[in-house]
N, C-alpha and C positions, 0 to 999 in steps of 0.2 A: 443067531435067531433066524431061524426061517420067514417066506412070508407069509403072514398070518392076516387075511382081509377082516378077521372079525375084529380088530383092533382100532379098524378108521370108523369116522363118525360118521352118522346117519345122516346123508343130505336131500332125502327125498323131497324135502320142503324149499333145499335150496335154490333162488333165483337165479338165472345165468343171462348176463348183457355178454351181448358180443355186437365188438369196434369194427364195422367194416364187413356187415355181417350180410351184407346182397354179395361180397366178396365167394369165389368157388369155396373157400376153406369156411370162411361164415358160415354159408349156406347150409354146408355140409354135418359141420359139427350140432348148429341148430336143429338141421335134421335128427339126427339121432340122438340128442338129450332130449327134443318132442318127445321120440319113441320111447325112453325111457321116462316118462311122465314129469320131467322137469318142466318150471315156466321159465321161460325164456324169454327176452329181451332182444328185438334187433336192431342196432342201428347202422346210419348211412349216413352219409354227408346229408342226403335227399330224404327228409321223414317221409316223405308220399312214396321214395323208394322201397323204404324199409319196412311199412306198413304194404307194400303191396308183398312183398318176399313173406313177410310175414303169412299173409293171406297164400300164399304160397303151400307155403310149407307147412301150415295147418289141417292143408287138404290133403293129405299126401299120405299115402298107405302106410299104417302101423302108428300112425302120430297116435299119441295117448286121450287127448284132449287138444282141438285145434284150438279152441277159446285159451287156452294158457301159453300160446305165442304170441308176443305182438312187436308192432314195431314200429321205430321213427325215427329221430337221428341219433348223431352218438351221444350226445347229452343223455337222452333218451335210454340209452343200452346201459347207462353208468350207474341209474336208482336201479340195482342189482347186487346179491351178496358178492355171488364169484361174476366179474367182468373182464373177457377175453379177448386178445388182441389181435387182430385177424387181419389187417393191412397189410399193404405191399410196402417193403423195405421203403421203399423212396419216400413213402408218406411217415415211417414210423415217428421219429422224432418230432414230425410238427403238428401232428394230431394229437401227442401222447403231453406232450407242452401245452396245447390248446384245451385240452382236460383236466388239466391237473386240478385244480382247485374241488371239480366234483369227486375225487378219486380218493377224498381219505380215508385211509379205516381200513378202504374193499383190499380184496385179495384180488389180485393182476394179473392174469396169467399171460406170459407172454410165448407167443409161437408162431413168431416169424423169424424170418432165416433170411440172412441176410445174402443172396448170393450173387453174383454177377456171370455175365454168360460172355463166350466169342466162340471162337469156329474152333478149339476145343472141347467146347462142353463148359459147363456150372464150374464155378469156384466159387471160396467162400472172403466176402469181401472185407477188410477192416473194418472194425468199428475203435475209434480210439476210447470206448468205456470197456471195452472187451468183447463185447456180446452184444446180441440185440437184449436182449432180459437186462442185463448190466443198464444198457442206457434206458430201459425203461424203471429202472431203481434210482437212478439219479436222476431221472427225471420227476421221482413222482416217489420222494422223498417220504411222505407220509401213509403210501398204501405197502403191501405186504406182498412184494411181486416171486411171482414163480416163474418159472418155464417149464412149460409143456406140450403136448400135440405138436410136436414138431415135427412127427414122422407118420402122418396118417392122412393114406390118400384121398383128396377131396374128391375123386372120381371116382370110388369103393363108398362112402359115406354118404353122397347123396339116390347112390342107386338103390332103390327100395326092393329089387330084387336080392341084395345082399342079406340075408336076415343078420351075421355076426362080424364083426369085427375084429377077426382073428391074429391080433396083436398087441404087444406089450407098449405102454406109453411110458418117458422115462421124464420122469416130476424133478425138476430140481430148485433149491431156495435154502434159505439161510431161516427162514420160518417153520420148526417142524407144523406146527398147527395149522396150518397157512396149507402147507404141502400135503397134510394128511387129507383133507379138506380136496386135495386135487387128483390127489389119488383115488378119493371114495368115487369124485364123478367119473372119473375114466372110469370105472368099474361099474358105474349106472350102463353103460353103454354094453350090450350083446359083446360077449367074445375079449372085451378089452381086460387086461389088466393094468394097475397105476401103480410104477415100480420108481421109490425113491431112489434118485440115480445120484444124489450129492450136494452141495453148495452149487449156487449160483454162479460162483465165478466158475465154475468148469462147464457152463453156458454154453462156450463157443466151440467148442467137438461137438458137441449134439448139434446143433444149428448147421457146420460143416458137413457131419455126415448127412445131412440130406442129397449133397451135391453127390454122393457115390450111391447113394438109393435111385437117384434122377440115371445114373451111369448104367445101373443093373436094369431101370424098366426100360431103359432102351436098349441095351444087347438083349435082351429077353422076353420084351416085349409084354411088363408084366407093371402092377403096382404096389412094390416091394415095399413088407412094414420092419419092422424090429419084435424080436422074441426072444428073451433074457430066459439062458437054460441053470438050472439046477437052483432056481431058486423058487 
């Protein structure tokens, strides 16, 4: 079977909290689910932070409706249907523990990468659950976690001169409903497609290849996404 977008569900109504959302990736992704007329949720350790980004990013060319962004902390970001995880590795685990209890039910998307740097370049660091996605399933046992956005430059998404997003997002989870649900909103977004890329344990390739995306914008001087051909 080909892919067929008219098959995922209508989410134009859907809420989006995003964990760490003054973050560049926060920032960024918020931006452009505004554009696409989603509400949106931000939070931050700092509610005054998140509420000011919010204010932010309300005002900001192409937003749909600024009154349908707001923000406070991540408490805050979680009374949301789809809630996305947008910290830096170092924080993932003790924020994602620190929530748990608000997170049941929601769908999780997690899209952090896990990776460490030296005078090499990016690698991609252990995690002993598998993945960053992995540990946010074990950690939060009762919501319905995906991975996604893991290849999508936060410095293309917040620039408002970009009008598309010309690249494929690769959704993966053990939830199809959950997943279809994360595909539809990549697909809110100008230019994106949401391509079911498999189970969640196969998390940590996608996560790793960010480290050879990081490898290409810098021989090339570019902000390299992913584009799945012949489907």
């Amino acid at each position: 079977m080909g892919f067929d977008p008219t098959i995922l569900p209508d989410v134009s109504n859907v809420t989006v909290g995003l964990l760490g959302g003054t973050g560049p990736q926060g920032k960024g992704l918020a931006y452009r689910l505004a554009r696409a007329g989603q509400t949106v949720r931000i939070g931050s350790r700092s509610a005054e932070r998140g509420a000011q980004t919010a204010a932010e990013i309300g005002n900001m060319p192409g937003v749909v409706s600024g009154d349908r962004v707001s923000g406070g902390d991540n408490v805050y970001a979680c009374d949301a249907d789809v809630v996305i995880v947008t910290v830096p590795w170092a924080g993932h685990g003790d924020l994602l523990s620190s929530l748990a209890e608000h997170l049941p039910g929601k769908i999780v998307v997690d899209c952090v990468n896990p990776l460490g740097f030296d005078k090499q370049g990016p690698y991609l660091l252990p995690v002993p659950e598998g993945s960053a996605a992995q540990q946010a399933a074990a950690l939060l046992p009762e919501s319905r976690v995906c991975a996604a956005f893991n290849h999508v430059s936060s410095v293309l998404l917040i620039n408002p001169q970009i009008a598309a997003m010309e690249l494929d997002v690769l959704v993966l989870g053990d939830d199809r409903e959950a997943a279809n649900v994360v595909q539809a909103l990549a697909m809110r977004i100008d230019g994106m497609r949401g391509i079911h890329a498999g189970r969640l344990r196969n998390a940590a390739q996608v996560e790793g290849l960010t480290a050879n995306l990081i490898a290409i914008n810098k021989r090339y001087k570019a902000h390299a996404g992913i584009r799945i051909t012949d489907v």
